[in-house]
C-alpha positions in Angstrom: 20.3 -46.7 -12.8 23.5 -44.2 -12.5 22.9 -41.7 -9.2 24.7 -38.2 -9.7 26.5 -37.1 -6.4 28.1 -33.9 -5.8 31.5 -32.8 -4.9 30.7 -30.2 -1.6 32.9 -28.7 1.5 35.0 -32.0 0.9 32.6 -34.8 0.5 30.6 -36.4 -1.9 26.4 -35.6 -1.2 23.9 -36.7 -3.6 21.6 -34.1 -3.9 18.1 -33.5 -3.0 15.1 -31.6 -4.0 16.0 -28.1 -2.9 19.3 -29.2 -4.5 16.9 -28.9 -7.8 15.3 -25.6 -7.3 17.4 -23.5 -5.5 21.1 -25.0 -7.1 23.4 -26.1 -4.9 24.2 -24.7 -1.3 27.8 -23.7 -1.6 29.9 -21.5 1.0 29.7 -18.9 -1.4 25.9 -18.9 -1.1 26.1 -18.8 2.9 22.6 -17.0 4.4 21.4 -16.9 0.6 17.7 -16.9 0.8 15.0 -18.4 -1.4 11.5 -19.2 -1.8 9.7 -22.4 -3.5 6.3 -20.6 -3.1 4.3 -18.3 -1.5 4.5 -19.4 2.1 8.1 -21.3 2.6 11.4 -19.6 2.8 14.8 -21.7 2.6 18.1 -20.3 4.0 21.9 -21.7 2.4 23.7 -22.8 6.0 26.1 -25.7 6.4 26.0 -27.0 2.7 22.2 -27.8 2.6 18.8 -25.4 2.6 16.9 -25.7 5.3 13.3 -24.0 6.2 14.2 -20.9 7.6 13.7 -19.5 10.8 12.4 -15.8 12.0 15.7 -14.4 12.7 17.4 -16.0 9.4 14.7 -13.6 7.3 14.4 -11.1 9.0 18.0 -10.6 10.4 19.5 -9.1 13.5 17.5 -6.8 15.9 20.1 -4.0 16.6 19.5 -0.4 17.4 20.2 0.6 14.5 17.3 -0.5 12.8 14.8 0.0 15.9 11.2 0.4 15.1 12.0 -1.5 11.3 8.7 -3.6 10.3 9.4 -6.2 8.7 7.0 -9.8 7.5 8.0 -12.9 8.0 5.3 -16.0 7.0 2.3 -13.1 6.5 3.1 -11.9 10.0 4.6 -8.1 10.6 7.4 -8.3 13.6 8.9 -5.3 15.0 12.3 -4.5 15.9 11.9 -3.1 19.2 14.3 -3.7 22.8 16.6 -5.5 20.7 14.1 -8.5 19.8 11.4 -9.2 16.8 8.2 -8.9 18.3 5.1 -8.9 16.9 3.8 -6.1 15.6 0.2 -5.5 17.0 -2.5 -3.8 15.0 -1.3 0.2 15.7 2.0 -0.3 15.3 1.7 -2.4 11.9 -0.4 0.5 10.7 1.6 3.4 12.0 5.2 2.2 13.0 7.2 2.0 16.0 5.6 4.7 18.6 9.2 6.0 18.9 10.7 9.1 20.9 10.8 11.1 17.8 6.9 10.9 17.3 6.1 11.7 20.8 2.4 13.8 20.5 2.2 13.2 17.2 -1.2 11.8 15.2 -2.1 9.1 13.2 -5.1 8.4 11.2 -6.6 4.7 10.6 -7.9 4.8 7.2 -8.4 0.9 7.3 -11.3 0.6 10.2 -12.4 3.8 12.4 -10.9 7.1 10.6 -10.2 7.4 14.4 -6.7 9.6 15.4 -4.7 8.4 17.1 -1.6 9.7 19.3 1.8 8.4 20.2 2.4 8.6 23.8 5.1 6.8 26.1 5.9 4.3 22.9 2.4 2.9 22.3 -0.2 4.5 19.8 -3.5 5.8 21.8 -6.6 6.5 20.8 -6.7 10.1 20.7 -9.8 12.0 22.2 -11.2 14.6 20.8 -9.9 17.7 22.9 -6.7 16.2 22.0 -6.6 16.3 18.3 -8.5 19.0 17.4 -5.7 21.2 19.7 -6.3 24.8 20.7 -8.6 27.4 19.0 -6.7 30.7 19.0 -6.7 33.7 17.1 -3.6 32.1 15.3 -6.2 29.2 13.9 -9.5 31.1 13.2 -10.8 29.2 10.1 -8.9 26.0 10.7 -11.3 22.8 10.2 -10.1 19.4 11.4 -12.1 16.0 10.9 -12.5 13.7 14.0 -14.4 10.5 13.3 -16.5 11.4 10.5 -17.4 15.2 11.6 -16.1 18.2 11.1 -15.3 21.0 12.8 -14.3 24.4 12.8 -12.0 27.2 14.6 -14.5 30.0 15.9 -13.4 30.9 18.6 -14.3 27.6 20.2 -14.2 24.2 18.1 -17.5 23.7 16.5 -19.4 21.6 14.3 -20.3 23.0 10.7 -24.2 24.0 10.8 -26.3 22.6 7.7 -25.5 25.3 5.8 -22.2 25.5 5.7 -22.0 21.6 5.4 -23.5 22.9 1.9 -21.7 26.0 1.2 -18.8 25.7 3.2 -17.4 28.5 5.6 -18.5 32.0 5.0 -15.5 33.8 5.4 -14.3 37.3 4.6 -12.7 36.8 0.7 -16.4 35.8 -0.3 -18.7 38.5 1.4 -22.0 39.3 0.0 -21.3 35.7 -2.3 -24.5 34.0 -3.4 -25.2 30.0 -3.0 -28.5 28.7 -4.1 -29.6 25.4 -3.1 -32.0 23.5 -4.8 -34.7 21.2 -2.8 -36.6 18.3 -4.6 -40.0 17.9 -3.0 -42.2 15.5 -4.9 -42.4 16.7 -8.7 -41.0 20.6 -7.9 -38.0 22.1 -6.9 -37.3 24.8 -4.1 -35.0 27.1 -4.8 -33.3 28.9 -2.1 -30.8 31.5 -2.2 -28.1 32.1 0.5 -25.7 35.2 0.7 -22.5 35.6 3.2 -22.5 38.5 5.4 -21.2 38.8 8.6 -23.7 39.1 11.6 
């Protein structure tokens, strides 16, 4: 039985499984990554692959690429003082909490629909005074959704009444508009008409 040997950095190496999937691990190939399946990553370094670590997939931690989130083994890490850290469950959602984003909101469509604000670089969860903000003359109108209700700018942040759940906000460019809601009770309908006006 012949044995096939290989001619690499100067010396003879018979090769081995890797050797098979990946081809051989030349100088050329140096930090060349690759994947047998779905969980194991293999890294070209010294002539041989080898299982690679952390830092060989997901490279150097630098400022440059502060706040990058990046998955290594199904995990997300974070770039953050430098080191890969892992990412916990805000931060994988939203990114790095980073100067730049100071005050600024983030919504978690995954879980809560809660806001949430970035302050001193960690996400918060934001209260509601917080996100809905200031109601001015500026915002009359404005409606903002916190956790599943809504509310509007009149005057003071409120909640929408039944009606206007329905209709939505009776507003000057529909005055004197009619809605008609319709109520099922039993076998008959009720049929009620609304109009806009301003009280």
């Amino acid at each position: 039985k012949s044995t096939v040997y290989v001619c690499l950095n100067s010396k003879w190496i018979k090769p081995v499984r890797n050797d098979s999937l990946f081809g051989f691990c030349t100088a050329a190939r140096t930090g060349e990554l690759a994947t047998a399946d779905s969980i194991y990553t293999y890294v070209c370094k010294n002539y041989q692959w080898s299982t690679a670590t952390k830092n060989d997939v997901l490279g150097s931690c630098t400022k440059s690429n502060a706040g990058t989130i990046s998955t290594y083994n199904g995990t997300k890490y974070i770039c953050k003082d430098s080191t890969w850290s892992t990412a916990n469950t805000y931060e994988a959602h939203f990114g790095f909490c980073t100067a730049d984003k100071e005050n600024s909101f983030a919504l978690d469509t995954t879980f809560s629909f809660s806001p949430y604000v970035c302050r001193n670089g960690s996400w918060k969860t934001a209260t509601k005074d917080e996100y809905l903000g200031t109601c001015g003359s500026a915002n009359q109108g404005e409606t903002k959704v916190y956790v599943h209700t809504t509310y509007v700018c009149d005057s003071v942040w409120r909640t929408f009444s039944s009606v206007e759940t329905k209709f939505g906000l009776c507003t000057d460019a529909i005055q004197d508009s009619i809605a008609k809601l319709t109520l099922f009770d039993g076998r008959d309908s009720v049929h009620s008409n609304y109009v806009c006006q301003e009280i």
